[in-house]
C-alpha positions in Angstrom: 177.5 52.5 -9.3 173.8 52.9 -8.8 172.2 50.5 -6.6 168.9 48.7 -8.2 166.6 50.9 -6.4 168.3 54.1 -7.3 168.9 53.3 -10.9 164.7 52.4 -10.7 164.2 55.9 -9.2 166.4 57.6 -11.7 164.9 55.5 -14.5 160.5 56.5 -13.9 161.6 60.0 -12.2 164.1 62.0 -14.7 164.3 62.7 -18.0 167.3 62.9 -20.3 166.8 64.2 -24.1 169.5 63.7 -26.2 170.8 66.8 -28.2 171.2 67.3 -31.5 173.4 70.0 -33.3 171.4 72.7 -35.2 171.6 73.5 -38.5 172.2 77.5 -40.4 168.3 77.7 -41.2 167.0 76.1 -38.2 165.7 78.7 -35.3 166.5 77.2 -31.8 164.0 78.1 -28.6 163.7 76.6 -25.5 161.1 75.1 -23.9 158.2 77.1 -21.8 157.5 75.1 -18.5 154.3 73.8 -20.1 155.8 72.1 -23.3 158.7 71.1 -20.6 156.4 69.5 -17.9 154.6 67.8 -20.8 157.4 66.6 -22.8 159.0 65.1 -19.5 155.4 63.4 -18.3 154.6 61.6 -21.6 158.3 59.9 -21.6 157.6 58.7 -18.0 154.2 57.4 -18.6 155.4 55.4 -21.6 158.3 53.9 -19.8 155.7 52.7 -16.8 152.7 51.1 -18.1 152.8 48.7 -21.1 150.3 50.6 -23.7 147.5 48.6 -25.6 144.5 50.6 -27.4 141.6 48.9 -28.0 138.8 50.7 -30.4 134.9 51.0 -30.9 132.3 52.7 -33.2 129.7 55.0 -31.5 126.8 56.5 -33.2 125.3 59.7 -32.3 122.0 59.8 -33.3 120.1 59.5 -29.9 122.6 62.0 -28.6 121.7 64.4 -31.8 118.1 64.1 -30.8 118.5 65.2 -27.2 120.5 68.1 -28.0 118.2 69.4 -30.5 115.1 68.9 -28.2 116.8 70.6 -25.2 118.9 72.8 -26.9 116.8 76.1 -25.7 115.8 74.7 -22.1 119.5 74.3 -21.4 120.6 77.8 -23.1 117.9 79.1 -20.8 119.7 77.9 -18.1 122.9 78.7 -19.0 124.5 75.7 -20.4 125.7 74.7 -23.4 125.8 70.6 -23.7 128.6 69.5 -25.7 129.3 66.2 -27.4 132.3 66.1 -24.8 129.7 66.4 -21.8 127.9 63.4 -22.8 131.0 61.2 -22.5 132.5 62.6 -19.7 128.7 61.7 -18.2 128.5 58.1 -19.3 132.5 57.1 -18.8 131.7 58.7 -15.0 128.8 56.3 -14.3 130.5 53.2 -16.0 133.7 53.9 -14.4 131.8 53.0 -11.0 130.9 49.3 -12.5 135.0 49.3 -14.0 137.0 49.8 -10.8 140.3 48.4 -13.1 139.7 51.1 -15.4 139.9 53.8 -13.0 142.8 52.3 -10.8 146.5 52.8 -10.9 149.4 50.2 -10.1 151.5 51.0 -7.0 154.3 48.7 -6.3 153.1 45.5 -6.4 149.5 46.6 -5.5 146.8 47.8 -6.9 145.0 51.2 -5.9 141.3 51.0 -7.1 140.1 54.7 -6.8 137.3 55.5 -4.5 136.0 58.5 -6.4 136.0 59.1 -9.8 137.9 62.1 -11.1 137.7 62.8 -14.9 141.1 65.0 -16.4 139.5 66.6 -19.9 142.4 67.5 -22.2 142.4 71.1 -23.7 144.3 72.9 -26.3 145.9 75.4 -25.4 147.5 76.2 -29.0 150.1 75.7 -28.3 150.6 73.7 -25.6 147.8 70.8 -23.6 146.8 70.9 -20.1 144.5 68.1 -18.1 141.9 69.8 -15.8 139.7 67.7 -13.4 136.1 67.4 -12.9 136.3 65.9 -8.9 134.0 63.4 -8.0 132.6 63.7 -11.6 129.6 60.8 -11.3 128.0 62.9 -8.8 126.9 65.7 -11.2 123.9 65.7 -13.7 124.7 66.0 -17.7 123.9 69.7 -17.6 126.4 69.7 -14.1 129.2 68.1 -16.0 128.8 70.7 -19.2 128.7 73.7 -17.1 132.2 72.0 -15.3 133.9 71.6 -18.2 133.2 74.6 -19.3 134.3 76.7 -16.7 137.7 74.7 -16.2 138.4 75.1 -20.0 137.7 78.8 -19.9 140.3 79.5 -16.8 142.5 77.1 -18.4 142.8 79.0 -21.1 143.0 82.4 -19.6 146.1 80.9 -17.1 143.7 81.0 -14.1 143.2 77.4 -12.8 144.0 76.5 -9.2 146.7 73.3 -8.8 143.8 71.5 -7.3 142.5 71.9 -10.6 144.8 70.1 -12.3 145.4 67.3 -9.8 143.9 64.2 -8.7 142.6 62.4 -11.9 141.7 58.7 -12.3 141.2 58.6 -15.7 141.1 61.2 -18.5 139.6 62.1 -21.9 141.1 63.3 -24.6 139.4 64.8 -27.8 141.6 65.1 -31.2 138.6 64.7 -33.3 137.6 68.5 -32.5 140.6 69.0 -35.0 139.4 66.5 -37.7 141.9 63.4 -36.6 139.5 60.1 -37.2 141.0 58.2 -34.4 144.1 58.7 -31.8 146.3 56.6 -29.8 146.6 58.9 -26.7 149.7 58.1 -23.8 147.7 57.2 -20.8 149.0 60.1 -18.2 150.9 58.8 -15.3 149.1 57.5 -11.9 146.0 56.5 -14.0 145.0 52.7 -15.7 143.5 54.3 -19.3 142.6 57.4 -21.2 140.0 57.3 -23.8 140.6 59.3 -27.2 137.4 60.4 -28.9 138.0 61.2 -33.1 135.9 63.2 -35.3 131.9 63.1 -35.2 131.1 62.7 -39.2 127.9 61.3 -41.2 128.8 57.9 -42.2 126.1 55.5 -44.5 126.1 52.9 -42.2 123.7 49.7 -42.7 120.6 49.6 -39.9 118.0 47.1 -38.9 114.6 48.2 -38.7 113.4 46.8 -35.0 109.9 46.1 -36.4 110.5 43.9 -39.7 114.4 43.2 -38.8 114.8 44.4 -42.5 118.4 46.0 -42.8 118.7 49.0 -45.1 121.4 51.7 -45.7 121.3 54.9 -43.2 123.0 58.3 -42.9 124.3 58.2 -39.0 127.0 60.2 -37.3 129.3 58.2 -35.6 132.7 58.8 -34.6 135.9 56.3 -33.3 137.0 55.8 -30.5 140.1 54.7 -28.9 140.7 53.3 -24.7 144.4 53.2 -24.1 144.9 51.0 -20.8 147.8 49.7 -19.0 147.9 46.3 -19.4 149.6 45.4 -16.1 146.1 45.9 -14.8 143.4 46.2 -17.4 142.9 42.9 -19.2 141.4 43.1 -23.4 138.0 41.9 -22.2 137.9 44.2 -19.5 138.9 47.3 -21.7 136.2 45.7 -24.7 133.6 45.4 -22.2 134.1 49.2 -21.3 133.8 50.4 -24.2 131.4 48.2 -25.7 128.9 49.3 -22.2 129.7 53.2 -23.6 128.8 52.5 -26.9 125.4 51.4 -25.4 125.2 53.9 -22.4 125.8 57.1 -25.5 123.4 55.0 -27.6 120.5 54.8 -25.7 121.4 57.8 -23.0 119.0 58.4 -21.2 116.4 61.1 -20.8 116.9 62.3 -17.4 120.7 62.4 -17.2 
């Protein structure tokens, strides 16, 4: 009989699936070590932090602006600025003022993060893998584009270092490249939250002109998005206060990021 610290260990360290017989038509394969190492993750980070998703609206236009205005000057230097880059920029310099959000539960502790590591999902089609931008609040927008770049590009030819994939405090995960309006992404194990960003899409939205505080209907793009966050350690007003200060930060970003 298993002791209570051994059926613990066994419980948030091992993975059982339970089988299930196949039919005539079906076509059985087995898992590659990606799809296995996944698969196994995503059931222990369910069974060790109690998930709660809280979501936001965030509108583009400011965003839009910049990108059209320095579209060329950063071409020229050899960096394309995605939507993706702007968050990871903003959710690195909030993170700082958030130390709950990019923290992880040990034991009956708490572990708040002294630097602030951003995983960025990407597709590998099939399959998903988490690189890391290290000590991500550190680097300038353009810094952050040309990292995530670069870490999806060897992720996807198979050539990324372990400390590549290692060391994240909180992660980013983008379904909305695909279409999906809003996702409810497991926060990975050894991280407090993970925020989901869905699909960018023009939306008539009603605005207030700052001059005559008349409201009248707009075209904005604006997109959902979704913070999942262990609620051992991340209250509701500290995850709607996050978001709520990204919302703001993508907003109004600012010119010299």
């Amino acid at each position: 009989m298993l002791g209570a610290d051994q059926l613990w260990a066994t419980f948030y360290g091992e993975v059982r699936n339970p089988e299930f017989r196949a039919r005539s038509a079906d076509r059985v394969e087995p898992m590659d070590k990606i799809r296995r190492l996944t698969a196994d993750h995503m059931v222990v980070a369910k069974r060790v932090a109690p998930h709660v998703h809280s979501f936001i609206e965030v509108d583009f236009t400011r965003i839009d602006e910049l990108r059209r205005r320095n579209r060329e000057t950063w071409m020229a230097r050899g960096a394309r600025v995605s939507y993706t880059a702007f968050i990871a920029w903003a959710c690195s310099r909030l993170l700082r003022d958030y130390p709950m959000v990019n923290s992880v539960v040990s034991g009956r502790s708490v572990i708040y993060r002294g630097n602030v590591n951003l995983g960025i999902a990407v597709d590998l089609n099939p399959g998903l893998i988490v690189p890391v931008i290290h000590d991500a609040d550190e680097f300038s927008l353009v810094g952050i584009a040309r990292r995530i770049a670069d870490l999806a590009a060897r992720a996807r030819s198979r050539k990324l270092d372990p400390a590549d994939i290692q060391g994240a405090t909180f992660s980013l995960t983008n379904p909305g490249v695909l279409g999906t309006v809003v996702g409810m992404p497991i926060i990975p194990k050894g991280t407090a939250a993970i925020l989901g960003t869905g699909a960018i899409e023009k939306r008539v939205v009603v605005v207030t002109d700052p001059a005559s505080g008349q409201d009248a209907m707009a075209i904005r793009k604006r997109a959902f998005f979704s913070l999942g966050y262990d609620h051992r350690i991340v209250d509701g007003a500290d995850a709607a206060r996050f978001i709520a200060d990204l919302r703001t930060t993508l907003a109004e970003f600012p010119e010299d990021a």
